[in-house]
Phi, psi and omega in degrees: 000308162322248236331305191300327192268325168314304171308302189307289179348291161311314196283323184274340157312284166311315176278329179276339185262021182288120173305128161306166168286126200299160162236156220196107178259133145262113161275140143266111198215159148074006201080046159188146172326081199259131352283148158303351192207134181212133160277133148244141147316150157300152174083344181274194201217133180260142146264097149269159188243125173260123173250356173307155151293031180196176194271150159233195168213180187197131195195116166242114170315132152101325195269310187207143154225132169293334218048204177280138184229114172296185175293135183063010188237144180263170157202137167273067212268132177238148195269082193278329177250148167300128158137163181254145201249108171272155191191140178208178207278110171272013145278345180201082194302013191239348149300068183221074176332179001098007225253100189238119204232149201265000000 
């Protein structure tokens, strides 16, 4: 019955000091990515915030599309796989990031 209440214990220890999953903002400002190149752990959460006055997107082929992200509106991606994504506003194709998750 000790093992067991040890164990609960340990366990309950480990789960309150687990660090949450880091969030992570990209802007779109200006027709372009700020930062163009962001390292994350798995598991964290990318936010783009679009501040431009027109719509963009963040489009990695095979991996996330945003669709259209109005003026002033975010979008949220969490980054569940290792690898790196290159990815861009496929609205405005000169637009393009970075995204390399650990």
């Amino acid at each position: 019955m000790r093992v067991l209440a040890v164990v609960l214990a340990v366990a309950a220890i480990a789960s309150a000091t687990a660090a949450p999953a880091a969030e992570h903002t990209i802007a779109m400002d200006g027709v372009k990515f700020e930062p163009a190149e962001l390292t994350v752990e798995r598991g964290a959460t990318v936010v783009w915030v679009n501040k431009d006055p027109f719509p963009h997107t963040a489009t990695a082929r095979g991996a996330f599309d945003s669709k259209e992200i109005a003026p002033g509106k975010s979008w949220k991606w969490i980054a569940r796989k290792s690898g790196t994504y290159d990815y861009v506003c496929t609205l405005h194709p000169g637009m393009k990031g970075k995204l390399m998750v650990k």
